[in-house]
N, C-alpha and C positions, 0 to 999 in steps of 0.2 A: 416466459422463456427469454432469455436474454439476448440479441442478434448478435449475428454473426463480428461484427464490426466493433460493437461493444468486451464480446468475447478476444476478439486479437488484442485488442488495446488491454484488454487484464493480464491477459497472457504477457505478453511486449512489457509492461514492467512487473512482472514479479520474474521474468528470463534473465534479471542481472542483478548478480551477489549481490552490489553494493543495495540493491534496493531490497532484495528480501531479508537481508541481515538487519535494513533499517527495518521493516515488517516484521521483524522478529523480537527485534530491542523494544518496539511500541507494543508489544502485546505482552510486556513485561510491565507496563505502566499503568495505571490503575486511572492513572487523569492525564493529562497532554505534560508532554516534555519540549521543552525550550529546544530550539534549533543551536541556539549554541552549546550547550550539553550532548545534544546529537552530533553536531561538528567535531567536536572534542573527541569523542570517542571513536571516531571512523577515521582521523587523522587527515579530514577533506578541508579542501579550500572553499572559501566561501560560492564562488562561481558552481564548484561542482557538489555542491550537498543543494543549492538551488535548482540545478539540473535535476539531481532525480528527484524531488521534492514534488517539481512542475510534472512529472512523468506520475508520480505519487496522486498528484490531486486531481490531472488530466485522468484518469483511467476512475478515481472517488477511491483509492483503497486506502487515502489518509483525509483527515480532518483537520483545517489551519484555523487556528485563534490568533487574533491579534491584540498584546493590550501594548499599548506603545511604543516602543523602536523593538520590542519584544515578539516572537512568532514563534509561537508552541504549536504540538502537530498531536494527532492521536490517531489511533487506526476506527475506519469505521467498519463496525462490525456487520452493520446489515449487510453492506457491499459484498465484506467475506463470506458472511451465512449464503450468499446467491452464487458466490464460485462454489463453493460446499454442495450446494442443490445441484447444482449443473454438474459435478462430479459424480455425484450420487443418479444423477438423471442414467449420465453414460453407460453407469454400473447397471443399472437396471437394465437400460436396452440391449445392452451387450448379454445379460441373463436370458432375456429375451428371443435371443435369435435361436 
């Protein structure tokens, strides 16, 4: 089971568009996509696709590759599979009462 504090911090970033739209663009990617491609498409500045990037990788619901001035991102899916469980957990105790 995942703690409490782990649980706020997943929550706290997929709670803002800009970061679950970027969640949503990477689960359309079959391998990791360049930050500049991602940049591009959300019309961000560099400072703020950084920002939730850092919220992205602080919480583990994205994956950074680096190959040279280059930084491509990919979602990681075991992380999602355990919000998934924990949702399903809810469901069930709530069955439950």
């Amino acid at each position: 089971m995942m703690t409490s504090k782990t649980l706020v911090q997943l929550f706290n970033a997929l709670s803002d568009d800009t970061r679950l739209k970027i969640i949503l663009v990477l689960s359309k990617h079959e391998a990791h996509a360049s930050c500049q491609m991602l940049r591009k498409q959300f019309n961000l500045s560099q400072p703020a696709m950084s920002h939730h990037f850092r919220i992205l990788k602080e919480s583990k619901l994205v994956n950074m590759r680096k190959v040279g001035r280059h930084v491509y991102y990919s979602l990681n899916w075991e992380k999602l599979g355990q919000v998934e469980k924990f949702m399903q957990d809810l469901k069930m105790m709530e069955r439950g009462r």
